[in-house]
N, CA, C and O atoms as a DFTB+ gen file, in Angstrom:
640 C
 N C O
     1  1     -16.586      40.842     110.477
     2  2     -16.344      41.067     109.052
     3  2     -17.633      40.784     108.275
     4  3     -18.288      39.742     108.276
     5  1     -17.836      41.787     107.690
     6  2     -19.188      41.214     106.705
     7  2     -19.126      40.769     105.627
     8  3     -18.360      41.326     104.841
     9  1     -19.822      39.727     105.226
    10  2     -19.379      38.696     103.838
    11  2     -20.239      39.701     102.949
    12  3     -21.167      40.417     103.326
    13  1     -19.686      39.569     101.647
    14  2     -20.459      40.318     100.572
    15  2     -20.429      39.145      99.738
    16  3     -19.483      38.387      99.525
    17  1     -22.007      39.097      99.147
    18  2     -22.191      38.221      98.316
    19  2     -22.901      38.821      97.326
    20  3     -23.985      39.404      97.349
    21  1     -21.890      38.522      96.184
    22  2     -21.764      39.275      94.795
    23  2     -22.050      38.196      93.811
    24  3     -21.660      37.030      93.749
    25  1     -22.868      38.932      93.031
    26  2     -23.788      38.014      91.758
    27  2     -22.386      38.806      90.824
    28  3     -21.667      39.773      91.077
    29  1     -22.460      37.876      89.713
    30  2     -22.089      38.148      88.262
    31  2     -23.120      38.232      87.427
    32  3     -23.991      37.368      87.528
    33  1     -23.234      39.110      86.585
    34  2     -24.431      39.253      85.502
    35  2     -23.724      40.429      84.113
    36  3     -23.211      41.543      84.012
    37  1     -24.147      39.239      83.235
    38  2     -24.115      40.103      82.282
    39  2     -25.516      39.906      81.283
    40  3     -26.516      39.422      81.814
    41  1     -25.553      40.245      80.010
    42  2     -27.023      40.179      79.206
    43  2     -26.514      40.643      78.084
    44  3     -25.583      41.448      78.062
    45  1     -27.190      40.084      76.864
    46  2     -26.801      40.323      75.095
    47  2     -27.865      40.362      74.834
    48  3     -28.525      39.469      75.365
    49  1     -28.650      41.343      73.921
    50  2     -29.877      41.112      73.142
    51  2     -29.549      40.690      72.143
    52  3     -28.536      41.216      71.682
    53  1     -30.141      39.663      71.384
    54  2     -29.945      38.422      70.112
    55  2     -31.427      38.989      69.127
    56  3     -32.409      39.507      69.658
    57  1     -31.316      38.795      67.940
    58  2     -32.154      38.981      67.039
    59  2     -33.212      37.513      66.459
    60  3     -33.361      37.084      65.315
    61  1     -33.766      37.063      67.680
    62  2     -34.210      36.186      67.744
    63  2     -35.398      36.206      68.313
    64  3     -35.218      37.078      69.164
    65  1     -37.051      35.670      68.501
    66  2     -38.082      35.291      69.199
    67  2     -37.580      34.765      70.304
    68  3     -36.637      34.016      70.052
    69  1     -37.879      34.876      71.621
    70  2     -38.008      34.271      72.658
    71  2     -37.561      32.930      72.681
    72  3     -36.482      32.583      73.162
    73  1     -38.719      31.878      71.957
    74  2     -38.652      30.494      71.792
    75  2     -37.564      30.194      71.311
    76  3     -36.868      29.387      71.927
    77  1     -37.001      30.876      69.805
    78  2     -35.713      30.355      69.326
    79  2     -34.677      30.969      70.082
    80  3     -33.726      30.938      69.301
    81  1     -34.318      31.467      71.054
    82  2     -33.720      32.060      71.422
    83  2     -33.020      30.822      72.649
    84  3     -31.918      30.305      72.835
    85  1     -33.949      30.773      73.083
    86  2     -34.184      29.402      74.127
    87  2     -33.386      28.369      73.540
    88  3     -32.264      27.884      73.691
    89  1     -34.230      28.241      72.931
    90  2     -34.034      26.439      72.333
    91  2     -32.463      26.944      71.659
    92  3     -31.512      26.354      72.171
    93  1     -32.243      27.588      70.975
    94  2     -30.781      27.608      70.668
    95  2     -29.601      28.088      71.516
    96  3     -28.421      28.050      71.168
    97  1     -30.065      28.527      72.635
    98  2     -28.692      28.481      73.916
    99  2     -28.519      27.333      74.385
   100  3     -27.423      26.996      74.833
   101  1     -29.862      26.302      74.361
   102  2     -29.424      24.766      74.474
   103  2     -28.678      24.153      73.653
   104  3     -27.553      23.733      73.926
   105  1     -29.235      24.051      72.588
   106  2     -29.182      23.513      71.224
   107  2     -27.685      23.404      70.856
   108  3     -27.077      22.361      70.611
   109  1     -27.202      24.648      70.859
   110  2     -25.905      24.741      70.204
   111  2     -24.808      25.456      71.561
   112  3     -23.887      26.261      71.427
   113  1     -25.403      24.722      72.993
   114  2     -24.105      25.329      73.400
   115  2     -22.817      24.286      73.165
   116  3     -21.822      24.527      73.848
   117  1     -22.782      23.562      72.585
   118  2     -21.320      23.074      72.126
   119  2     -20.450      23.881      71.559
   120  3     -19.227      23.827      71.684
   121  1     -21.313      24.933      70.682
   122  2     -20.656      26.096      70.092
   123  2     -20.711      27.207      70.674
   124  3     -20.198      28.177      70.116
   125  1     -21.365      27.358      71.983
   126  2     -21.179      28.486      72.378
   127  2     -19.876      28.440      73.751
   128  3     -19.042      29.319      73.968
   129  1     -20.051      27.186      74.484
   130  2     -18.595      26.905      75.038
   131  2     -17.002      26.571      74.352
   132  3     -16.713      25.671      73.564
   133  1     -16.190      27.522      74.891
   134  2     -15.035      27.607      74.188
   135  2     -14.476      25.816      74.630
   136  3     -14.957      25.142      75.542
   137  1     -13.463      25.429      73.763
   138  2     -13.046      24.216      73.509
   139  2     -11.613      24.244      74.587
   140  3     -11.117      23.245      75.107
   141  1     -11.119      25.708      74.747
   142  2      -9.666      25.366      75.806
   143  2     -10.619      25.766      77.064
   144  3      -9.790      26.106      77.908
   145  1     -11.791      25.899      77.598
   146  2     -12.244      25.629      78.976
   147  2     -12.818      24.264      78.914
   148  3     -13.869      23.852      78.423
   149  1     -11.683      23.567      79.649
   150  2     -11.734      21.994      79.752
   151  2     -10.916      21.736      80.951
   152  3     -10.029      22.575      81.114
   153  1     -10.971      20.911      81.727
   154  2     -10.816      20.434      82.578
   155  2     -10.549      19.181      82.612
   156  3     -10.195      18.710      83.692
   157  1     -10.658      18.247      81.343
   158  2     -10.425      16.875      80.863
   159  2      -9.055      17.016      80.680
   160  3      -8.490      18.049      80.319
   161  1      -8.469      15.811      80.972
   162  2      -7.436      15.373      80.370
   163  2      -6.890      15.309      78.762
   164  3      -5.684      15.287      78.516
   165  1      -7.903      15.282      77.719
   166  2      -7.844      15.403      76.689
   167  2      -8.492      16.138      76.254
   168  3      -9.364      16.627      76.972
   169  1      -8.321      16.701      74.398
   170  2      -9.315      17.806      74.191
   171  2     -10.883      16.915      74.149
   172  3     -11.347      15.796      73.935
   173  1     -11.244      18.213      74.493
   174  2     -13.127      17.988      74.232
   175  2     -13.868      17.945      72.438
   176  3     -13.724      18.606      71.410
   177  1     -14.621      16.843      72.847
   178  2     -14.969      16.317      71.132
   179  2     -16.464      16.814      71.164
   180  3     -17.110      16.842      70.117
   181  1     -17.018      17.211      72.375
   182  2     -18.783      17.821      72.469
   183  2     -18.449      18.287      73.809
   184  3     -17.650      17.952      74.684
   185  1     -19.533      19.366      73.624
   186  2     -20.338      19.556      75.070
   187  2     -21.632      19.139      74.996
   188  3     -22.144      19.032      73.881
   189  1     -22.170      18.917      75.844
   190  2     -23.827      18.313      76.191
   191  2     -24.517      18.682      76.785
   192  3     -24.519      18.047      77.839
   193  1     -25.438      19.666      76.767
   194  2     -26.591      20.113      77.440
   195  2     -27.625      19.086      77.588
   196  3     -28.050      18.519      76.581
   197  1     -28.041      18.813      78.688
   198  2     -29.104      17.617      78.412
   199  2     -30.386      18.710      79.228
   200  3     -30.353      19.345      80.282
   201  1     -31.477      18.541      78.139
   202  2     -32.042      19.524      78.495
   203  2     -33.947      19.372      79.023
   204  3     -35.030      19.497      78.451
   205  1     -33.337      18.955      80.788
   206  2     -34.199      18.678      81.244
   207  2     -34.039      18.859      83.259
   208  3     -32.947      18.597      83.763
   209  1     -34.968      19.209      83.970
   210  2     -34.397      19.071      85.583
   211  2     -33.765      17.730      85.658
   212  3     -34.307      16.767      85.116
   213  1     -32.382      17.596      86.452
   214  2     -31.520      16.084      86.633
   215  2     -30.767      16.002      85.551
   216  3     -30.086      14.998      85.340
   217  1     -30.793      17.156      84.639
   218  2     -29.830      16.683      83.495
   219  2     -28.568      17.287      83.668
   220  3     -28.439      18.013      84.654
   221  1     -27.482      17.111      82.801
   222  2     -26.558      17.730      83.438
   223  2     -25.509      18.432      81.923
   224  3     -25.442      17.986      80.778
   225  1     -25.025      19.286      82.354
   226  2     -24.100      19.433      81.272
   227  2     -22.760      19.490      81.167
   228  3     -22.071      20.225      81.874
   229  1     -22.238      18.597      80.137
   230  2     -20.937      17.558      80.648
   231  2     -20.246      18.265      79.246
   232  3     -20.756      18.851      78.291
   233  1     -18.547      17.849      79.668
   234  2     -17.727      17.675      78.212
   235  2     -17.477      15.887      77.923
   236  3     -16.992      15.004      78.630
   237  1     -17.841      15.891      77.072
   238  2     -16.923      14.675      76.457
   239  2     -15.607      14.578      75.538
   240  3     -15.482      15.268      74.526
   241  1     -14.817      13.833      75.896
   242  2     -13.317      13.598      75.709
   243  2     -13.676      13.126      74.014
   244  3     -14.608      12.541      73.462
   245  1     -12.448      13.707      73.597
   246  2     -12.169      13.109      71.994
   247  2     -11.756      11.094      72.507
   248  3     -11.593      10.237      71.638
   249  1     -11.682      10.808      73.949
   250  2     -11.370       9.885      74.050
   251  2     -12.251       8.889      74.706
   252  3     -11.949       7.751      75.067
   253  1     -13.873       9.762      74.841
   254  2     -14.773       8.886      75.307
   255  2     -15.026       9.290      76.972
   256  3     -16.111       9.050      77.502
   257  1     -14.057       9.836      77.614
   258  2     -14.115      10.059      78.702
   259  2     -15.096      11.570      78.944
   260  3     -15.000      12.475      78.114
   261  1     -16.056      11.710      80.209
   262  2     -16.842      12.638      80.432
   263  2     -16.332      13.603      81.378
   264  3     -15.611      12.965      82.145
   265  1     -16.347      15.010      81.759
   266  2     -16.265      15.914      82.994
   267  2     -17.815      16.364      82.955
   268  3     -18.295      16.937      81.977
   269  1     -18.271      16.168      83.677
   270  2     -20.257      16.543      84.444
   271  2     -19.725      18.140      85.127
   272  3     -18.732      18.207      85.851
   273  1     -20.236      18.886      84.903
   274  2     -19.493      20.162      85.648
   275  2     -20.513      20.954      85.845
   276  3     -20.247      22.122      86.130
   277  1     -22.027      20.518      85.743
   278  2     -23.059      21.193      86.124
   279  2     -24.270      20.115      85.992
   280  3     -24.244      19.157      85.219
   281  1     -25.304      20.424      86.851
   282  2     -26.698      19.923      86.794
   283  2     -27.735      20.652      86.553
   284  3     -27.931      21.746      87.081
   285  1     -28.463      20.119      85.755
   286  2     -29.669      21.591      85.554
   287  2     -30.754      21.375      86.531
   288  3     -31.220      20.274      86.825
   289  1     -31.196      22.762      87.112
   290  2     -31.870      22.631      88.691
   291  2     -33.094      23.228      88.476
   292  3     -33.998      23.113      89.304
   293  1     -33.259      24.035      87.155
   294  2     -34.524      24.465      86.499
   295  2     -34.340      24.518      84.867
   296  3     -33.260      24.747      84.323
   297  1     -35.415      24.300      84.267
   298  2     -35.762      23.681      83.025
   299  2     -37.191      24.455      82.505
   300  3     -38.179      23.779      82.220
   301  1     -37.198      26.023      82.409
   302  2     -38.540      26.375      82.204
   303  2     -38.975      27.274      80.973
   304  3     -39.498      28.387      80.915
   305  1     -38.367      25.944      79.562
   306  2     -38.574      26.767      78.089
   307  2     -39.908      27.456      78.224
   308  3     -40.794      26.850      78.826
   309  1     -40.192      28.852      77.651
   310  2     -38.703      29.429      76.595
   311  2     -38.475      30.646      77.594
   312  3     -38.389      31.746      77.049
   313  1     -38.325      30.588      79.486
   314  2     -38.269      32.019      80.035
   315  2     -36.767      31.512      80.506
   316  3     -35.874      32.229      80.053
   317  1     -36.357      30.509      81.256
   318  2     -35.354      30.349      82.235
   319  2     -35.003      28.977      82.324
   320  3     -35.628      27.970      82.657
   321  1     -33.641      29.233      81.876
   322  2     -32.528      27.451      82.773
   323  2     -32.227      28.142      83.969
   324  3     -32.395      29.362      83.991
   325  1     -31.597      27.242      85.471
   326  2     -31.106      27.503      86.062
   327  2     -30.081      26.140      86.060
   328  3     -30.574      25.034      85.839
   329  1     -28.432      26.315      86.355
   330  2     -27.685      25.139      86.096
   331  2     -27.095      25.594      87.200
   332  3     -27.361      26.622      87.823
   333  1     -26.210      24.712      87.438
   334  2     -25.338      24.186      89.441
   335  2     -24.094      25.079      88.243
   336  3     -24.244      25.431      87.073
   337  1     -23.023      25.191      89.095
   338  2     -21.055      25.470      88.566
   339  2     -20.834      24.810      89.805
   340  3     -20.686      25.292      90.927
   341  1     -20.834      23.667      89.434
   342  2     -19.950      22.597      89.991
   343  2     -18.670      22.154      89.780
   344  3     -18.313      20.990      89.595
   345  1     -17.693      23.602      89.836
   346  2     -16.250      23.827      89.533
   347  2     -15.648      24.544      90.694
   348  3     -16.145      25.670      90.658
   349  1     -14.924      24.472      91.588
   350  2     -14.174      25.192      92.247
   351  2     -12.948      25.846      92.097
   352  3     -12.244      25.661      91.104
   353  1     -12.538      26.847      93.314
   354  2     -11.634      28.015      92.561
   355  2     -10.451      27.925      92.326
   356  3      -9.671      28.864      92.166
   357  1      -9.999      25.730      92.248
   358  2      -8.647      25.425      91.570
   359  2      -9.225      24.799      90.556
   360  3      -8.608      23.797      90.197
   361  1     -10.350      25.077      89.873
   362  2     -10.912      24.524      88.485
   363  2     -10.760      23.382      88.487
   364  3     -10.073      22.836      87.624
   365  1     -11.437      22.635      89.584
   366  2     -11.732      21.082      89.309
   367  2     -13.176      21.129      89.616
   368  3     -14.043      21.946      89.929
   369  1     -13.006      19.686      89.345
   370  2     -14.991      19.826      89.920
   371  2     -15.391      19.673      91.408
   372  3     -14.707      18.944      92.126
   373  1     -16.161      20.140      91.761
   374  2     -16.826      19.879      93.410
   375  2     -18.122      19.029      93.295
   376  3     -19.214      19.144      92.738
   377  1     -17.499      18.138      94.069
   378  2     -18.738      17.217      94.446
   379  2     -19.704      17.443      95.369
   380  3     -20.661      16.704      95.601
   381  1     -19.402      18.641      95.978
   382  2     -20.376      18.563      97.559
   383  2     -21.420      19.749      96.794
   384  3     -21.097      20.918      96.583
   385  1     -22.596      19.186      96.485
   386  2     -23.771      20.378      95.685
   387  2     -23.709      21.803      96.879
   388  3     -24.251      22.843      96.506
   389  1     -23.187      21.777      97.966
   390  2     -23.406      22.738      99.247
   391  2     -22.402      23.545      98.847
   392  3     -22.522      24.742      99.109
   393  1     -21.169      23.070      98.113
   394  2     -20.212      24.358      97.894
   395  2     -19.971      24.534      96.240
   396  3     -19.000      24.616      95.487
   397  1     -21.141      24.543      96.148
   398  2     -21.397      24.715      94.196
   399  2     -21.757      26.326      93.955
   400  3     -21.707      26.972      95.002
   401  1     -22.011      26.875      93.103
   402  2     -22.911      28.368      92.634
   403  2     -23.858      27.782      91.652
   404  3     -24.006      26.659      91.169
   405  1     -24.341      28.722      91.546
   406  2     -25.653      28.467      90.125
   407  2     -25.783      29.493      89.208
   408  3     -25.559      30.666      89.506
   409  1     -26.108      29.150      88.187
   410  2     -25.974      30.260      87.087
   411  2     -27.362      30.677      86.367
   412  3     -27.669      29.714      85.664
   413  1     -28.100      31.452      86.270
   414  2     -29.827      31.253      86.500
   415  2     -29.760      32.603      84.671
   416  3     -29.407      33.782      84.675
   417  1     -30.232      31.773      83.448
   418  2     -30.392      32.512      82.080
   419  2     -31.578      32.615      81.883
   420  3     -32.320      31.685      81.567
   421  1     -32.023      34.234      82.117
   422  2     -33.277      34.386      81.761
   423  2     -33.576      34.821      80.114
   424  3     -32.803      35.553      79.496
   425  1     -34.720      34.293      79.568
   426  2     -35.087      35.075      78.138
   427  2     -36.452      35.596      78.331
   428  3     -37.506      35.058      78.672
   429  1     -35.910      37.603      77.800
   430  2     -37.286      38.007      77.537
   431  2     -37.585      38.699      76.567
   432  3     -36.902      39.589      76.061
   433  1     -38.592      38.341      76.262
   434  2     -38.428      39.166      74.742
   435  2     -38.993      40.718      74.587
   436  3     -40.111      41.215      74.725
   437  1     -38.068      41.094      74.336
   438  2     -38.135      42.667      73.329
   439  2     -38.843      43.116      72.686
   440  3     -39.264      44.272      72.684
   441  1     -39.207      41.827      71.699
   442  2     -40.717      42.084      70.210
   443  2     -40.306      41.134      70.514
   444  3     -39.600      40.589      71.362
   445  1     -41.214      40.880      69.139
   446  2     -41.436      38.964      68.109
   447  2     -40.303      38.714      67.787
   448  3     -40.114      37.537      67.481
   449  1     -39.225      39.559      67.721
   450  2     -37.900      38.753      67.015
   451  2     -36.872      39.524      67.721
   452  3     -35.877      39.687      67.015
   453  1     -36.765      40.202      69.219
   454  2     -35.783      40.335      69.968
   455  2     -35.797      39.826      71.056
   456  3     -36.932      39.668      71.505
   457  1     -34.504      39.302      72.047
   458  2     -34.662      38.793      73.065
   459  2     -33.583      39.215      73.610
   460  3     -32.533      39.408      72.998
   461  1     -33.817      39.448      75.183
   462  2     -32.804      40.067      76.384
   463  2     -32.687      38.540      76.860
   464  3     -33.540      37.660      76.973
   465  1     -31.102      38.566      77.129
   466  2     -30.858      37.255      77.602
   467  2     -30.002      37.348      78.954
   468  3     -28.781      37.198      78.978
   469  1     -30.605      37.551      79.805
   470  2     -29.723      37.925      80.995
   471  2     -29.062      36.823      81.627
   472  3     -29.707      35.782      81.499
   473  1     -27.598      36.656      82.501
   474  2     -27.535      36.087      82.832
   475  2     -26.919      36.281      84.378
   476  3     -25.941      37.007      84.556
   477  1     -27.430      35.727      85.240
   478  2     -26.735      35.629      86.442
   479  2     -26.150      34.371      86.966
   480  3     -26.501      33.217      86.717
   481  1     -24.966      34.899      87.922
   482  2     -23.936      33.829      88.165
   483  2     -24.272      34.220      89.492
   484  3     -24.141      35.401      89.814
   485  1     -24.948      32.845      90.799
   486  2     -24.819      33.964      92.387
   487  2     -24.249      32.365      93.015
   488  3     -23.738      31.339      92.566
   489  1     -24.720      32.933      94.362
   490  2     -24.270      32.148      95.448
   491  2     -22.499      31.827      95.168
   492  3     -21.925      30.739      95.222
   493  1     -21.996      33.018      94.899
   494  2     -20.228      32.247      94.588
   495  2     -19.436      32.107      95.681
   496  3     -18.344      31.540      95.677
   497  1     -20.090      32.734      96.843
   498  2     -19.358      32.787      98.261
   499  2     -19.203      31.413      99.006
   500  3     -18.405      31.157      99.907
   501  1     -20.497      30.262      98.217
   502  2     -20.556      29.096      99.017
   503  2     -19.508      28.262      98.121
   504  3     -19.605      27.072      98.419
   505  1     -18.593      28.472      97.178
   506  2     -17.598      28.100      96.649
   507  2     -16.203      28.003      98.039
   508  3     -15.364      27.109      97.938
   509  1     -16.147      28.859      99.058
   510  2     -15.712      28.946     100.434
   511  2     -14.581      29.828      99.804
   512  3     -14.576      30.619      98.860
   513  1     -13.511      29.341     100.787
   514  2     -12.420      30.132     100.564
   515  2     -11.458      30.009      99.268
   516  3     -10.896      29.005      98.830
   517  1     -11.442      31.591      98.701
   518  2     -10.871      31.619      97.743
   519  2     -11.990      31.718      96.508
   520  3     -11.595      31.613      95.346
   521  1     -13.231      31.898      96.770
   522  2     -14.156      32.048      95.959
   523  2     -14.700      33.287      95.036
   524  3     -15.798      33.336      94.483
   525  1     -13.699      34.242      95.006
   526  2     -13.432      35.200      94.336
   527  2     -12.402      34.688      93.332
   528  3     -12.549      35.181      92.214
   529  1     -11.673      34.060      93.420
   530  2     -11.093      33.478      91.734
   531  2     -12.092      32.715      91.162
   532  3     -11.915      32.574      89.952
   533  1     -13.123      32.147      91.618
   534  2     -14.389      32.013      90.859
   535  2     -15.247      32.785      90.064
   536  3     -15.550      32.611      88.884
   537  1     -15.727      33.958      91.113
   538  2     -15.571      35.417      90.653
   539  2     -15.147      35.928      89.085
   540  3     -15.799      36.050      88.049
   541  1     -13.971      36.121      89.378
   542  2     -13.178      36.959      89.039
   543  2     -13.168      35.870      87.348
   544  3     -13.547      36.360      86.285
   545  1     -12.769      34.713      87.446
   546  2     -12.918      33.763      86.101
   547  2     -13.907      34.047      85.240
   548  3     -13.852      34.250      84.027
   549  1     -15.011      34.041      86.137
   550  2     -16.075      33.926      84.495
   551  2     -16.723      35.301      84.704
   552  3     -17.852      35.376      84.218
   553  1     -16.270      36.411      85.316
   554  2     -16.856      37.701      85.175
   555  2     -16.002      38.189      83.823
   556  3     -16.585      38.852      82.964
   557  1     -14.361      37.770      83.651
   558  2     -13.539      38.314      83.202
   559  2     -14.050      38.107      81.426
   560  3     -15.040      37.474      81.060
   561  1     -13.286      38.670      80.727
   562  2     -13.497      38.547      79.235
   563  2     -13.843      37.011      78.597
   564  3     -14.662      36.544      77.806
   565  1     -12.673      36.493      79.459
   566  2     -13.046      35.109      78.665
   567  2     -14.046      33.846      79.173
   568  3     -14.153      32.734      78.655
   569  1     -14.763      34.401      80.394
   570  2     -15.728      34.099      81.224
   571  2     -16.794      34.299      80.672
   572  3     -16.664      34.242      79.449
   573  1     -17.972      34.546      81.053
   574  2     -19.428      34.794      80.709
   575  2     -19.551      35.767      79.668
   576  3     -20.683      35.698      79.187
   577  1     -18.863      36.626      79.137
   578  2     -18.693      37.578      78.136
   579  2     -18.379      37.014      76.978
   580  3     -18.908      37.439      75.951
   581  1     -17.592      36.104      76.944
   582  2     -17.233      35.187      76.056
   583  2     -18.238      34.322      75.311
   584  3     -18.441      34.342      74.097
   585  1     -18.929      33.439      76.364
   586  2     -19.774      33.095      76.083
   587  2     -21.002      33.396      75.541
   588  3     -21.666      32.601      74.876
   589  1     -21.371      34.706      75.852
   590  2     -22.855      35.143      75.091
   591  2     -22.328      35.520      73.864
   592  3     -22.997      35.289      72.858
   593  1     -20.880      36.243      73.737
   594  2     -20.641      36.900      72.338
   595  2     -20.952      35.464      71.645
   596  3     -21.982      35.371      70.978
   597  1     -20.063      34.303      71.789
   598  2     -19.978      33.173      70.987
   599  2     -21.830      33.065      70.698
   600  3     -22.361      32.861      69.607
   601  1     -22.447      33.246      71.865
   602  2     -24.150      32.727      71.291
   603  2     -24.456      33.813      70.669
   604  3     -25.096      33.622      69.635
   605  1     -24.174      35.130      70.988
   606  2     -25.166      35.813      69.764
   607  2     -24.259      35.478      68.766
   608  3     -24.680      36.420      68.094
   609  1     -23.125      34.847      67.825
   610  2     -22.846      34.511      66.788
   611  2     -23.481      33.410      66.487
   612  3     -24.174      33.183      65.494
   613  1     -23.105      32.407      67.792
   614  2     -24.582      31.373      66.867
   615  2     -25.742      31.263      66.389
   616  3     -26.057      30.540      65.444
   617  1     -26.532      32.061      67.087
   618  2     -28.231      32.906      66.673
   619  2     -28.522      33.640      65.353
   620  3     -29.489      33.646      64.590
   621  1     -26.932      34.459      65.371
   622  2     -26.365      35.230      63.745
   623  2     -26.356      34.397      62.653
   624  3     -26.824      34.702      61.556
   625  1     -25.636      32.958      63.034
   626  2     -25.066      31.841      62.226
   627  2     -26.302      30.909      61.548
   628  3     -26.127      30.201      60.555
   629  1     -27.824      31.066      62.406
   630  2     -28.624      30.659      62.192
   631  2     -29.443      31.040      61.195
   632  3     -29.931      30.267      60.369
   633  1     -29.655      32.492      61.251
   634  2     -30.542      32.953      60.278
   635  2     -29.652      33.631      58.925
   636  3     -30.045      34.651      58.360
   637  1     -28.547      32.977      58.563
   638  2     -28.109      33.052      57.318
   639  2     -27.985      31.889      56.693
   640  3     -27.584      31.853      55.530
C-alpha cells in the first residue's frame, strides 16, 4: 500500500509590507484564533504566541489554566514561522514531538504594501492512524481558511 503524504496549504494576500505583515500574524493571533477551538476545560481568556525558537503557542483559561498545543521550531522575521500541531486526531494534545505535524507561514511580498502569505500544514501522516481527521479539520472551512480570513481582517482592522 502506498502512503500518500498530503500537505494542506492555503495563502491570502493582505494589504500590508512584508514586515507588518509578519509582526502582525504574531502580534494579534489571539484575534486571529477562533475562541470555540479550545481544548481547555474552560473558555479561553488569550492565546499566546511567544515569539521566538522554544517558544510555544498556548491558550490560557479564563481560569488561569494553560493548553501548549504548539512549539515554534523556526522564528525567521519578516519571511517564515515554522510551529509543531501538537494536537491529535481525537483533538487532544500529543506529547510525543515524533507524532506531531508542522505548520510552516511563509511572507512574501508583492510590492511595498502587498504580501502573499502562504501557508503549509505537512508531515500529517506522522499524526499515525486516523490522521486524515487531522487533515480533513483544518483543511475544512473552519480550519486554516478560517484563520487567514480572521488575519486578513486583522491587518484590515489595523490600518483604519
Amino acid at each position: 500500500m502506498t502512503q500518500t503524504h498530503e500537505s494542506v496549504r492555503k495563502q491570502v494576500v493582505v494589504n500590508a509590507g512584508v514586515e507588518r505583515a509578519f509582526s502582525l500574524f504574531i502580534e494579534r493571533f489571539d484575534a486571529i484564533k477562533p475562541r470555540e477551538h479550545n481544548i481547555l476545560a474552560v473558555p479561553i481568556a488569550e492565546t499566546v504566541f511567544e515569539p521566538r525558537v522554544g517558544g510555544h503557542i498556548y491558550d490560557r483559561g479564563v481560569d488561569g489554566t494553560e493548553c501548549r498545543w504548539a512549539r515554534v521550531l523556526a522564528y525567521e522575521p519578516p519571511n517564515r514561522v515554522v510551529f509543531s500541531w501538537d494536537i491529535n486526531g481525537r483533538w487532544q494534545i500529543e506529547t510525543d514531538p515524533a507524532k506531531t505535524s508542522e505548520v510552516e507561514v511563509r511572507f512574501i511580498a508583492e510590492s511595498a504594501g502587498r504580501t502573499r502569505v502562504e501557508l503549509e500544514h505537512r508531515n500529517l501522516e506522522r499524526h499515525g492512524q486516523g490522521w486524515e481527521a487531522v487533515r480533513d479539520g483544518v483543511e475544512h472551512d473552519a480550519g486554516w481558511p478560517l484563520y487567514l480570513q480572521r488575519y486578513r481582517g486583522a491587518v484590515e482592522n489595523e490600518q483604519h
